[in-house]
Chimera marker file (.cmm) of the C-alpha trace (Angstrom):
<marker_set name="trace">
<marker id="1" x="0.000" y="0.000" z="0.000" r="1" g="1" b="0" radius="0.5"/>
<marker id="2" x="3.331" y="2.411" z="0.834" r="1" g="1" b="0" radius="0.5"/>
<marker id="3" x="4.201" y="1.916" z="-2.951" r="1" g="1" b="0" radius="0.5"/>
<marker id="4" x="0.507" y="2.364" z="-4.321" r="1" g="1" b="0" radius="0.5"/>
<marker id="5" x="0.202" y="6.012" z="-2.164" r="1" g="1" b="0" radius="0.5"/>
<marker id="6" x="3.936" y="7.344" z="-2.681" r="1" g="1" b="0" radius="0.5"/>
<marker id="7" x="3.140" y="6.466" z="-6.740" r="1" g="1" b="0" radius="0.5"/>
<marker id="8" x="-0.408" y="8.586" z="-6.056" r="1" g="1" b="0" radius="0.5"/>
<marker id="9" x="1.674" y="11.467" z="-4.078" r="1" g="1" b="0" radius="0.5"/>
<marker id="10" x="4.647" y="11.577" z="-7.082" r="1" g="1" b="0" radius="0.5"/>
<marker id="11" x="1.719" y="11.600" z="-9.914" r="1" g="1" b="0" radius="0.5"/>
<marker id="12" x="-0.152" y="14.322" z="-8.350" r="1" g="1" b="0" radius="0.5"/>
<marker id="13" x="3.064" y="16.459" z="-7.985" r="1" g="1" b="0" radius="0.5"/>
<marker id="14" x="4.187" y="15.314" z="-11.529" r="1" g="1" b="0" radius="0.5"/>
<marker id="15" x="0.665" y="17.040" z="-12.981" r="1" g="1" b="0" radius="0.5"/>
<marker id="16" x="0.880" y="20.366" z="-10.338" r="1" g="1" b="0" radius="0.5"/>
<marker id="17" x="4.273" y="20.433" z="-11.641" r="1" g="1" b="0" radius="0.5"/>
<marker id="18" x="2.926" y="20.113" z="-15.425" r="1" g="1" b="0" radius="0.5"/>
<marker id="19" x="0.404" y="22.694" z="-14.718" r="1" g="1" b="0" radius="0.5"/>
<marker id="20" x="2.552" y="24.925" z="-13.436" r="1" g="1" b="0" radius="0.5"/>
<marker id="21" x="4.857" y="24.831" z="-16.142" r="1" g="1" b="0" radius="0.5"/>
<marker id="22" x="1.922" y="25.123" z="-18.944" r="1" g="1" b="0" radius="0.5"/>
<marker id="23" x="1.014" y="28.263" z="-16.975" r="1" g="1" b="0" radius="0.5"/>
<marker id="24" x="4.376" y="29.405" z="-17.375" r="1" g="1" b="0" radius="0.5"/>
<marker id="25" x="4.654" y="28.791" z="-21.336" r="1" g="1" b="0" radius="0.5"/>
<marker id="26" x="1.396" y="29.976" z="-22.048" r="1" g="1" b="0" radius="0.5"/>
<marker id="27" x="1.929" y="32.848" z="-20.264" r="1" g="1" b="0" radius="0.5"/>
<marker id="28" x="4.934" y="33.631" z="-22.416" r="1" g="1" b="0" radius="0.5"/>
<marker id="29" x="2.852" y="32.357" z="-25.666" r="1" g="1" b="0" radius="0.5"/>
<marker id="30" x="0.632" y="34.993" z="-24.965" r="1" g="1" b="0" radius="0.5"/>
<marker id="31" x="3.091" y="37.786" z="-24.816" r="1" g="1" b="0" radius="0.5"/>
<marker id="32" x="5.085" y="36.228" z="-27.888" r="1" g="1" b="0" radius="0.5"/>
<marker id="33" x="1.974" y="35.928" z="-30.313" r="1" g="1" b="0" radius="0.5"/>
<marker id="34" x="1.284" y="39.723" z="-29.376" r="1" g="1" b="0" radius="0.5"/>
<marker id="35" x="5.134" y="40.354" z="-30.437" r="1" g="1" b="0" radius="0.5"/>
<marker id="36" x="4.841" y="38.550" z="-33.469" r="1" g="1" b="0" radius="0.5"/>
<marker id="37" x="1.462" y="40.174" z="-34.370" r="1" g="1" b="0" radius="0.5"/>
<marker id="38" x="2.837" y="43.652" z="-34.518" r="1" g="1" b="0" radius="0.5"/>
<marker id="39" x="6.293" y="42.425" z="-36.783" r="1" g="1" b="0" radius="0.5"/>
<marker id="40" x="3.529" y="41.215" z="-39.083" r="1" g="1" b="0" radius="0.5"/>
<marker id="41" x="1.735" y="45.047" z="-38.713" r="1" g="1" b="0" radius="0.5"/>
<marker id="42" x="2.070" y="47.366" z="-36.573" r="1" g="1" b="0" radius="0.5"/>
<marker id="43" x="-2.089" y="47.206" z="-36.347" r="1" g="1" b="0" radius="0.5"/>
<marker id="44" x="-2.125" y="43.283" z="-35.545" r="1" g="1" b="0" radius="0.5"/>
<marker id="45" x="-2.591" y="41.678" z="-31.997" r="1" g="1" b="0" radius="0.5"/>
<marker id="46" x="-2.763" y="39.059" z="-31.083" r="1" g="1" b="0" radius="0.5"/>
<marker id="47" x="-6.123" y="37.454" z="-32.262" r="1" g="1" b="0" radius="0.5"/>
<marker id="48" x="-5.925" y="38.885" z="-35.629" r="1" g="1" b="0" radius="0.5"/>
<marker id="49" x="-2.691" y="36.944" z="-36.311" r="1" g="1" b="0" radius="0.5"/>
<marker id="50" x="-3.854" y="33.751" z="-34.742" r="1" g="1" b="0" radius="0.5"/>
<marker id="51" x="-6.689" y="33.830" z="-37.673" r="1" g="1" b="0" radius="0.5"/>
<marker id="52" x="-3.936" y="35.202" z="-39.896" r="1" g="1" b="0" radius="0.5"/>
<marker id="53" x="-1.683" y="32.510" z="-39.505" r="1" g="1" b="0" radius="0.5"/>
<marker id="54" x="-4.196" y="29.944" z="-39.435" r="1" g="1" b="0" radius="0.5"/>
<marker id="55" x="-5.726" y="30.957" z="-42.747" r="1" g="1" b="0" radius="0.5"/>
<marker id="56" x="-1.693" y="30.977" z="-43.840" r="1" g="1" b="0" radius="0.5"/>
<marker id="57" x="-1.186" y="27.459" z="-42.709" r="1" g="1" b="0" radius="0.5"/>
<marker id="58" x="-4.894" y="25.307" z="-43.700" r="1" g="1" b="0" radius="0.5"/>
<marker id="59" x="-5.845" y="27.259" z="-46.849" r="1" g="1" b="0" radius="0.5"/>
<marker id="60" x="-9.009" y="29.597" z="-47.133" r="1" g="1" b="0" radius="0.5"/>
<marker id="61" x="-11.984" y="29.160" z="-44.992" r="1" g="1" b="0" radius="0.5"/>
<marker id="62" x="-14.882" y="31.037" z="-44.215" r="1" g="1" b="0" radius="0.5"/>
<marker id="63" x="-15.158" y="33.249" z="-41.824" r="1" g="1" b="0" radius="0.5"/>
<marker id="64" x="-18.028" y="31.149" z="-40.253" r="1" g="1" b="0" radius="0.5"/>
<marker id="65" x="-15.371" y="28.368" z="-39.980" r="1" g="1" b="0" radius="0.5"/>
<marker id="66" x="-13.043" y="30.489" z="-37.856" r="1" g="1" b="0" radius="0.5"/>
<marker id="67" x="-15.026" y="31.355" z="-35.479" r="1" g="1" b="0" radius="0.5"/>
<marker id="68" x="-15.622" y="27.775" z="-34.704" r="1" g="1" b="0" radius="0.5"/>
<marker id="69" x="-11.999" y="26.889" z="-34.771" r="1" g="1" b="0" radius="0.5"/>
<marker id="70" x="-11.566" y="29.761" z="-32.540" r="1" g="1" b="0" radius="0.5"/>
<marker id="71" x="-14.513" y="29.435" z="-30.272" r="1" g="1" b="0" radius="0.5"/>
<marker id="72" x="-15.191" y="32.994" z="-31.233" r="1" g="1" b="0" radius="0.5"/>
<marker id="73" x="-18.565" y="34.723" z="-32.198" r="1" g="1" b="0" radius="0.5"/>
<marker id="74" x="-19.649" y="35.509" z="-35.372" r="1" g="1" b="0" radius="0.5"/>
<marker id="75" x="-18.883" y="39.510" z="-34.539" r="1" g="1" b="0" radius="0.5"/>
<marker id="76" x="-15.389" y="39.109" z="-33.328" r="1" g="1" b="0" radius="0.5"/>
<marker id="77" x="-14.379" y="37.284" z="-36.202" r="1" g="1" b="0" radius="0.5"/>
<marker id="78" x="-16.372" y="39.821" z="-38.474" r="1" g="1" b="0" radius="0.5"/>
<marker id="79" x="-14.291" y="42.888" z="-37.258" r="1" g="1" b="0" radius="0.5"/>
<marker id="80" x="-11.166" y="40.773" z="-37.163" r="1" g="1" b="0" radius="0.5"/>
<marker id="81" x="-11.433" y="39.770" z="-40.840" r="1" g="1" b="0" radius="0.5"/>
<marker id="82" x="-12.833" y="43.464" z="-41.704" r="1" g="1" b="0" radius="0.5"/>
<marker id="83" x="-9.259" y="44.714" z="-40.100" r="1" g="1" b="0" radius="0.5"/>
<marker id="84" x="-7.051" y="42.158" z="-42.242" r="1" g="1" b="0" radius="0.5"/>
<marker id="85" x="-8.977" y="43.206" z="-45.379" r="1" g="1" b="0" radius="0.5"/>
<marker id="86" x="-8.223" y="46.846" z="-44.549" r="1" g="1" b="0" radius="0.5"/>
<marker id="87" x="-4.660" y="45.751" z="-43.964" r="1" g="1" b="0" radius="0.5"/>
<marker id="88" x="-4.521" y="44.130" z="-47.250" r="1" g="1" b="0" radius="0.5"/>
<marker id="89" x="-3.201" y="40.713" z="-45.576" r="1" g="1" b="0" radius="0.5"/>
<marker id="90" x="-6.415" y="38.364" z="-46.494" r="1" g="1" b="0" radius="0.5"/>
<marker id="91" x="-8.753" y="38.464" z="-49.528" r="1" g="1" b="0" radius="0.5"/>
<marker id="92" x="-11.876" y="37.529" z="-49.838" r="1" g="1" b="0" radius="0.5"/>
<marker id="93" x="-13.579" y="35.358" z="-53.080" r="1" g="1" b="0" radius="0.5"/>
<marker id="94" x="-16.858" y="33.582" z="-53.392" r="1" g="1" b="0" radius="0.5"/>
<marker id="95" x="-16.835" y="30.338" z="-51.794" r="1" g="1" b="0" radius="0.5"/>
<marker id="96" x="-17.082" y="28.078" z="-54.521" r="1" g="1" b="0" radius="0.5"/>
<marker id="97" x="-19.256" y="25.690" z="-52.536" r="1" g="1" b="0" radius="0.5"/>
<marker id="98" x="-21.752" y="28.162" z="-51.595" r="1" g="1" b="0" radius="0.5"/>
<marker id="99" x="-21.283" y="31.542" z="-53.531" r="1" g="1" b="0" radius="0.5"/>
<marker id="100" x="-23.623" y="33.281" z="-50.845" r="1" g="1" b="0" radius="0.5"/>
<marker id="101" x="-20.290" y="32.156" z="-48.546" r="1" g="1" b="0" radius="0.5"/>
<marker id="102" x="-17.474" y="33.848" z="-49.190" r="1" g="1" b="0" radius="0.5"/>
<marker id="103" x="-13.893" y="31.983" z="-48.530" r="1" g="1" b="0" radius="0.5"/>
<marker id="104" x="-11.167" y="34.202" z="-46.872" r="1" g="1" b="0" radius="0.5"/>
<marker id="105" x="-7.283" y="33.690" z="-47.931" r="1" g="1" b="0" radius="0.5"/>
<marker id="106" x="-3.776" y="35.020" z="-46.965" r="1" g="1" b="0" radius="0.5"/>
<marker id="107" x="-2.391" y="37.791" z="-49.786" r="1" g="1" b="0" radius="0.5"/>
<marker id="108" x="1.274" y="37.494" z="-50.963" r="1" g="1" b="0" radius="0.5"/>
<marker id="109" x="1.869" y="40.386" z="-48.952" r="1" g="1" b="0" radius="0.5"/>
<marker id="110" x="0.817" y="38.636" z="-45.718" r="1" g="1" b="0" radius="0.5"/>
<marker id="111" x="2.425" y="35.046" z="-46.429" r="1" g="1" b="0" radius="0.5"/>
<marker id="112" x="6.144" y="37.369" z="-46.816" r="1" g="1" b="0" radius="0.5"/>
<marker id="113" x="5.263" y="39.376" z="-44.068" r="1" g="1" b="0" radius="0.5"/>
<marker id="114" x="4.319" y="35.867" z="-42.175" r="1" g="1" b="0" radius="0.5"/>
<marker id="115" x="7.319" y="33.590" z="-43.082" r="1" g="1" b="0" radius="0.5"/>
<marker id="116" x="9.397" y="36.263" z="-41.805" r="1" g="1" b="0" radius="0.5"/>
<marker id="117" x="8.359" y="36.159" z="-38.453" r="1" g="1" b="0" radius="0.5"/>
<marker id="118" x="8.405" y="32.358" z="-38.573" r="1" g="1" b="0" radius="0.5"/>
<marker id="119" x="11.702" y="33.182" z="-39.438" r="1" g="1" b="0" radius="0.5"/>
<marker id="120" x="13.262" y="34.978" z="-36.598" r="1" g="1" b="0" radius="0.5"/>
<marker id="121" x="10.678" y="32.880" z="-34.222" r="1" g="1" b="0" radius="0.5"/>
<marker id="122" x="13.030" y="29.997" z="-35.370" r="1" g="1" b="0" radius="0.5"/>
<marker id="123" x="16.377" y="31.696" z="-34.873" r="1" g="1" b="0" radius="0.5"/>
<marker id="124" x="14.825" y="32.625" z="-31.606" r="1" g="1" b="0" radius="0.5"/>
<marker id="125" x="14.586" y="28.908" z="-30.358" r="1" g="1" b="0" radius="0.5"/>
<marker id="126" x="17.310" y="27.371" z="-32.044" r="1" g="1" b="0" radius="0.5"/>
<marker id="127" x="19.295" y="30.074" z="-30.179" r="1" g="1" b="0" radius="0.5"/>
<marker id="128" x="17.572" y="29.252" z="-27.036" r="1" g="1" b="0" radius="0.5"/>
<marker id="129" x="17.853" y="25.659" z="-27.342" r="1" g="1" b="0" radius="0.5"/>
<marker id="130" x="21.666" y="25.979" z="-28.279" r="1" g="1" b="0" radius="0.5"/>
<marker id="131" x="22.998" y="23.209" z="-25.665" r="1" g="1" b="0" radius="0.5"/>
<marker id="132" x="19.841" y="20.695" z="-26.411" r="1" g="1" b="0" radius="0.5"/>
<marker id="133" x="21.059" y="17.507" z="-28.156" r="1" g="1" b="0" radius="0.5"/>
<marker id="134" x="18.748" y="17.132" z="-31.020" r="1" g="1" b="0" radius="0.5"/>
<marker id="135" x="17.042" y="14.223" z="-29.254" r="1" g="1" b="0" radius="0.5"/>
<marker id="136" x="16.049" y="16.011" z="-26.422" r="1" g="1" b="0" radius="0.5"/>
<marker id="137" x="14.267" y="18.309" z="-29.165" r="1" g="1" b="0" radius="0.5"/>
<marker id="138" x="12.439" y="15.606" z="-30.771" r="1" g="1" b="0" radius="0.5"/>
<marker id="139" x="11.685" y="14.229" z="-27.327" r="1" g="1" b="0" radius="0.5"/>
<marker id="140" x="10.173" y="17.584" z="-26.268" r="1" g="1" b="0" radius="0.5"/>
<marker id="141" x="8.465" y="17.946" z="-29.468" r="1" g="1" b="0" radius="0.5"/>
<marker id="142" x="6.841" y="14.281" z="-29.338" r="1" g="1" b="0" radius="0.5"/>
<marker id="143" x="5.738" y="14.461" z="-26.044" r="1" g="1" b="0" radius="0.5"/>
<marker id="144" x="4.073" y="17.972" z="-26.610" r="1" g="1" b="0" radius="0.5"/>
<marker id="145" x="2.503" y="15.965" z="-29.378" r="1" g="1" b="0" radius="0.5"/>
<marker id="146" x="1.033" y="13.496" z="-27.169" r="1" g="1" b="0" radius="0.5"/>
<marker id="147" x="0.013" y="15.967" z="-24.967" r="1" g="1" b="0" radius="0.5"/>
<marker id="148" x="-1.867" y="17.727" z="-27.656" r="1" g="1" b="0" radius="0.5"/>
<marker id="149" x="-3.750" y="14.185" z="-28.586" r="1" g="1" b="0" radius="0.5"/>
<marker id="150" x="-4.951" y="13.285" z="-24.820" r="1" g="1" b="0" radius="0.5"/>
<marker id="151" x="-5.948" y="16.729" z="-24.660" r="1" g="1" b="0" radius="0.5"/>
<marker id="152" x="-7.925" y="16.850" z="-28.081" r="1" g="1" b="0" radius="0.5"/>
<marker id="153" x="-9.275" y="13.929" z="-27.082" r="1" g="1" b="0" radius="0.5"/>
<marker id="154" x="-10.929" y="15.228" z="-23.684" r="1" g="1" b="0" radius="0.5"/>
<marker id="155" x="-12.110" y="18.882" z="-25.014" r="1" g="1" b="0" radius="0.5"/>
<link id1="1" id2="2" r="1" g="1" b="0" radius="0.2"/>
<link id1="2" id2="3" r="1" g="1" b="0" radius="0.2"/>
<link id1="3" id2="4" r="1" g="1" b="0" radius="0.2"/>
<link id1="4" id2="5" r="1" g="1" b="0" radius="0.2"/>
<link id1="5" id2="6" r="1" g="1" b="0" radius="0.2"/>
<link id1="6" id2="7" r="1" g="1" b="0" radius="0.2"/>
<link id1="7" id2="8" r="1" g="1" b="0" radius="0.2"/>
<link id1="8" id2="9" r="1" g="1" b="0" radius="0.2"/>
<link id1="9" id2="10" r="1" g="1" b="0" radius="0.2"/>
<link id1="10" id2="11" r="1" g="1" b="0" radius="0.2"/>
<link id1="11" id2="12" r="1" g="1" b="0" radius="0.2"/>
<link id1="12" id2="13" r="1" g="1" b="0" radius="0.2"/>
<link id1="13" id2="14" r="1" g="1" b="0" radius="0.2"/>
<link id1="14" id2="15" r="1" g="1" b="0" radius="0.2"/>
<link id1="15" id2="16" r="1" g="1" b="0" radius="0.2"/>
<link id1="16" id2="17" r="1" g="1" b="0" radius="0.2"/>
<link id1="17" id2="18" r="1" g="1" b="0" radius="0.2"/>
<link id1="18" id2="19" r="1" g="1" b="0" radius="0.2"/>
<link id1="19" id2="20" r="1" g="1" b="0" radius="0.2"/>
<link id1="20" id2="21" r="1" g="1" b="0" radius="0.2"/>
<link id1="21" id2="22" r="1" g="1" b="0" radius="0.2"/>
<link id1="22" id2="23" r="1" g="1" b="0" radius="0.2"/>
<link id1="23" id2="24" r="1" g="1" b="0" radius="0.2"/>
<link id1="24" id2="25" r="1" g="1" b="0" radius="0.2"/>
<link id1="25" id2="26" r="1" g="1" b="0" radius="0.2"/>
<link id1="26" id2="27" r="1" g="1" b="0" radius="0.2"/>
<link id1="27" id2="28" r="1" g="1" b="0" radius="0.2"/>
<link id1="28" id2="29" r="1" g="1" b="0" radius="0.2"/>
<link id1="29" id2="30" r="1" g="1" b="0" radius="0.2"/>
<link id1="30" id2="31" r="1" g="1" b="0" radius="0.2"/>
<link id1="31" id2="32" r="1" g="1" b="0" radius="0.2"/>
<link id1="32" id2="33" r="1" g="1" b="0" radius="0.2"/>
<link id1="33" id2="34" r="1" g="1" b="0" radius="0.2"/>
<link id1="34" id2="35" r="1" g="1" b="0" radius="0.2"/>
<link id1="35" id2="36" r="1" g="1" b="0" radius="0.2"/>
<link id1="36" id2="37" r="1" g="1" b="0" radius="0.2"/>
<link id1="37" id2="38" r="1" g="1" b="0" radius="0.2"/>
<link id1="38" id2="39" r="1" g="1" b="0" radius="0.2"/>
<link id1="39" id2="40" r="1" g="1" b="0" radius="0.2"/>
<link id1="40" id2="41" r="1" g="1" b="0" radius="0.2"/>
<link id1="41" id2="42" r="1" g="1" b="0" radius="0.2"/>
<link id1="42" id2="43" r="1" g="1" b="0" radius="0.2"/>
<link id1="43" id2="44" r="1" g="1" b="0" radius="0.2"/>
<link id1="44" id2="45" r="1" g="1" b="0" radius="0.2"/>
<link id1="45" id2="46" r="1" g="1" b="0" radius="0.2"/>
<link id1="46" id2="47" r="1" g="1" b="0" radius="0.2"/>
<link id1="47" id2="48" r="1" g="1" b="0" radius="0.2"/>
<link id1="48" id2="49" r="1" g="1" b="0" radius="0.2"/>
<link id1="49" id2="50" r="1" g="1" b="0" radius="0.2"/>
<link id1="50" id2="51" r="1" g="1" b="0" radius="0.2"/>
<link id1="51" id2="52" r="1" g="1" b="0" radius="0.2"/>
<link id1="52" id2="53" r="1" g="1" b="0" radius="0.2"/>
<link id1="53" id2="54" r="1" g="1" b="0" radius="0.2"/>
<link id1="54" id2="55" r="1" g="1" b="0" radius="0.2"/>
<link id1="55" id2="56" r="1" g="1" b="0" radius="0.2"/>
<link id1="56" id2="57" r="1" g="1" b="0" radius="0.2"/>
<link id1="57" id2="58" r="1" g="1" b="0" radius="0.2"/>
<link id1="58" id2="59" r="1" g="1" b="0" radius="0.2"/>
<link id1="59" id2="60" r="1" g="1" b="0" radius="0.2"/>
<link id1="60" id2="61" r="1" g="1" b="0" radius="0.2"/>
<link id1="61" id2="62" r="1" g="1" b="0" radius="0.2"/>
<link id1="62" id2="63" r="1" g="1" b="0" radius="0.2"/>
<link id1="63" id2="64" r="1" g="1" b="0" radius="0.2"/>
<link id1="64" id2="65" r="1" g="1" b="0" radius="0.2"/>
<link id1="65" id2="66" r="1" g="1" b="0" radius="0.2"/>
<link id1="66" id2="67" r="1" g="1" b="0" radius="0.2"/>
<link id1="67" id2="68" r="1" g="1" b="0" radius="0.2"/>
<link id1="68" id2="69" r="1" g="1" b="0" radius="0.2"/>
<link id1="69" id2="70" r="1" g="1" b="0" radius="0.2"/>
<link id1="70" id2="71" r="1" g="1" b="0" radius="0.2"/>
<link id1="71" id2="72" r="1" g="1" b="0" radius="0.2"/>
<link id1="72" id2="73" r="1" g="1" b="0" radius="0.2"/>
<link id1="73" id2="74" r="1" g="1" b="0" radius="0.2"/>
<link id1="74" id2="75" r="1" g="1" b="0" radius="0.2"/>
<link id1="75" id2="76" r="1" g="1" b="0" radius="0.2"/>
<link id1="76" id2="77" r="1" g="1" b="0" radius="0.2"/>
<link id1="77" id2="78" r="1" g="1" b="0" radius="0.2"/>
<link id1="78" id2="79" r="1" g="1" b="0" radius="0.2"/>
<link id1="79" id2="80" r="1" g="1" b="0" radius="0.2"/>
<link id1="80" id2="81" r="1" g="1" b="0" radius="0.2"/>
<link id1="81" id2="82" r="1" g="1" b="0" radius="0.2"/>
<link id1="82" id2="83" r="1" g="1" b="0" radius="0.2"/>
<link id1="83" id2="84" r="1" g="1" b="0" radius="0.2"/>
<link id1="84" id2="85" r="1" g="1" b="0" radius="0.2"/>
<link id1="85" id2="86" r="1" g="1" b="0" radius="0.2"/>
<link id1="86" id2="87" r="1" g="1" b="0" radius="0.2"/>
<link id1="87" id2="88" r="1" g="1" b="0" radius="0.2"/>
<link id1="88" id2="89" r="1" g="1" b="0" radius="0.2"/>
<link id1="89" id2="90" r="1" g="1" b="0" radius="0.2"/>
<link id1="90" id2="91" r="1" g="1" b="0" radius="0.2"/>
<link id1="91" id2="92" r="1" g="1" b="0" radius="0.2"/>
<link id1="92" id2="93" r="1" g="1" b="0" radius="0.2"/>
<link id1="93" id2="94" r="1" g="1" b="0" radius="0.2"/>
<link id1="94" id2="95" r="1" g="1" b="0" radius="0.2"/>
<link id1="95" id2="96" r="1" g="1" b="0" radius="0.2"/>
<link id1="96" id2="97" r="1" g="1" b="0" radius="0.2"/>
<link id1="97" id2="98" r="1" g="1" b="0" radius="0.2"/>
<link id1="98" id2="99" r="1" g="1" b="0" radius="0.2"/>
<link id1="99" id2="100" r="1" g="1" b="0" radius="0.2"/>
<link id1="100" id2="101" r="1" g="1" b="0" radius="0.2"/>
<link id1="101" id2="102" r="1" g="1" b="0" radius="0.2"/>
<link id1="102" id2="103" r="1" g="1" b="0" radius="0.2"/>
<link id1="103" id2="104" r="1" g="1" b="0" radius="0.2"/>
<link id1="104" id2="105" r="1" g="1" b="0" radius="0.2"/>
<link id1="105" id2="106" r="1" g="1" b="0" radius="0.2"/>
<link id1="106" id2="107" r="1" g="1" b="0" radius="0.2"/>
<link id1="107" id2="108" r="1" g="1" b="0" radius="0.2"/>
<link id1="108" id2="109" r="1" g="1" b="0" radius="0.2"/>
<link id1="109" id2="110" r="1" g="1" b="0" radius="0.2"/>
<link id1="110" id2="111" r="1" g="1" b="0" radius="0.2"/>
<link id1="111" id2="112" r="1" g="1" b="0" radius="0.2"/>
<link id1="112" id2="113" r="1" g="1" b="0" radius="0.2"/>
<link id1="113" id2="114" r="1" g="1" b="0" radius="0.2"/>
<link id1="114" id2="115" r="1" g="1" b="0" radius="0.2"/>
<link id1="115" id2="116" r="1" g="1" b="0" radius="0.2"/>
<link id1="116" id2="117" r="1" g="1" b="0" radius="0.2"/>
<link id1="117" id2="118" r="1" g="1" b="0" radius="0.2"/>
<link id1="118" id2="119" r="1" g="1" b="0" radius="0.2"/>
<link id1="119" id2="120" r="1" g="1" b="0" radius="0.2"/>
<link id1="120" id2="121" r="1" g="1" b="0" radius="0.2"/>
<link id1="121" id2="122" r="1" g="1" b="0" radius="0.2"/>
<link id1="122" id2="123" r="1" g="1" b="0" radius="0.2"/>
<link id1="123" id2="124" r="1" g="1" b="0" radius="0.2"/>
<link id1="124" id2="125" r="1" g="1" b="0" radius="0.2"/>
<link id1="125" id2="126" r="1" g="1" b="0" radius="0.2"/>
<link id1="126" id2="127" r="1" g="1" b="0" radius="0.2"/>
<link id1="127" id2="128" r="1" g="1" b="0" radius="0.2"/>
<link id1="128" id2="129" r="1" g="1" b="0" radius="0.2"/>
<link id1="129" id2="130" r="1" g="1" b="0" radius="0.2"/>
<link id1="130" id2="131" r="1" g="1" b="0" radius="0.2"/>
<link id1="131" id2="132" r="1" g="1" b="0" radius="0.2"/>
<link id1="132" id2="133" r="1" g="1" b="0" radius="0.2"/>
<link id1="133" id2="134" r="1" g="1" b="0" radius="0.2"/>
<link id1="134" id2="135" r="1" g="1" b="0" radius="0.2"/>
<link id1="135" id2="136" r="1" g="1" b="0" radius="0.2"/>
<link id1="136" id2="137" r="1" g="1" b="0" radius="0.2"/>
<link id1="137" id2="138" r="1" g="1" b="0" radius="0.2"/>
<link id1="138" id2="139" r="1" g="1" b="0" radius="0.2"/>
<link id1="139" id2="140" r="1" g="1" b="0" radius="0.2"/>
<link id1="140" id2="141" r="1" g="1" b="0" radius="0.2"/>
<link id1="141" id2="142" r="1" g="1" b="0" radius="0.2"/>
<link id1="142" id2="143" r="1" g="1" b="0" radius="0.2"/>
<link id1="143" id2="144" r="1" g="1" b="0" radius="0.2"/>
<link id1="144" id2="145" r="1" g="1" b="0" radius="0.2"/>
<link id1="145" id2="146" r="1" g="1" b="0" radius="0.2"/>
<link id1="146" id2="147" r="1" g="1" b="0" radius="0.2"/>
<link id1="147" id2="148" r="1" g="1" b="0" radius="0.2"/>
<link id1="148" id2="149" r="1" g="1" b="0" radius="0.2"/>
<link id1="149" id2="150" r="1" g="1" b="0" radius="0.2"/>
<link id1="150" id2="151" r="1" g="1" b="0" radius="0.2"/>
<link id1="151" id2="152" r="1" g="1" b="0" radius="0.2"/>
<link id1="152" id2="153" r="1" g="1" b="0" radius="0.2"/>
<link id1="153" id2="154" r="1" g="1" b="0" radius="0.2"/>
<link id1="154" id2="155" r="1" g="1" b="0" radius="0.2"/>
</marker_set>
């Protein structure tokens, strides 16, 4: 029974420990996708290039479809994608499924503007990581992974 409660006491510190550290990194997330937002414009937080980038990385989609993806309403998303037309980074086109939809997409413009931030984001943590083996990276990156599966899995 000692081994069954000190394996209960070490997972539940293992998982404040985890939570603490996802605080952390989100935390920092947060503050870095506001960075990155204004190196794309000068106009841009933080929302705007989550949508921006997500358009740049899964194709066009309706604006309908982002708020879902986002868990955003309708209105949000509406004066979100009225701000990256303005900015010239997304256009829109009739959705070819539904031409009463209209399908949102990234402008050349926006996928520079975009791969240069992913740019210097990747300097950034190859810099940081500097002493990692690359195992430890892959590690890091597979467990994320299959942290991001039990979580998809749960939400």
């Amino acid at each position: 029974m000692t081994t069954t409660t000190s394996t209960d006491e070490r997972r539940a510190t293992a998982v404040r420990a985890l939570e603490h550290e996802i605080g952390a990194l989100l935390r920092r997330i947060r503050r870095g996708l506001g960075e990155r937002a204004v190196q794309v414009h000068p106009d841009l937080n933080a929302t705007s290039y989550m949508l921006l980038s997500t358009l740049a990385e899964h194709g066009g989609r309706r604006a309908a479809d982002l708020a879902d993806v986002f868990a955003l309403d309708k209105g949000s998303v509406s004066r979100v994608v009225h701000q990256l037309l303005e900015l010239g980074l997304i256009a829109r086109s009739p959705d070819p499924a539904d031409r009463r939809a209209s399908m949102l997409t990234v402008t050349d413009d926006a996928v520079r503007r975009l791969a240069e931030v992913r740019g210097s984001r990747r300097e950034h943590f190859d810099d940081r990581l500097d002493d990692w083996e690359p195992q430890e990276i892959e590690d890091l990156a597979k467990g994320i992974g299959r942290f991001n599966l039990a979580l998809s899995e749960t939400l």
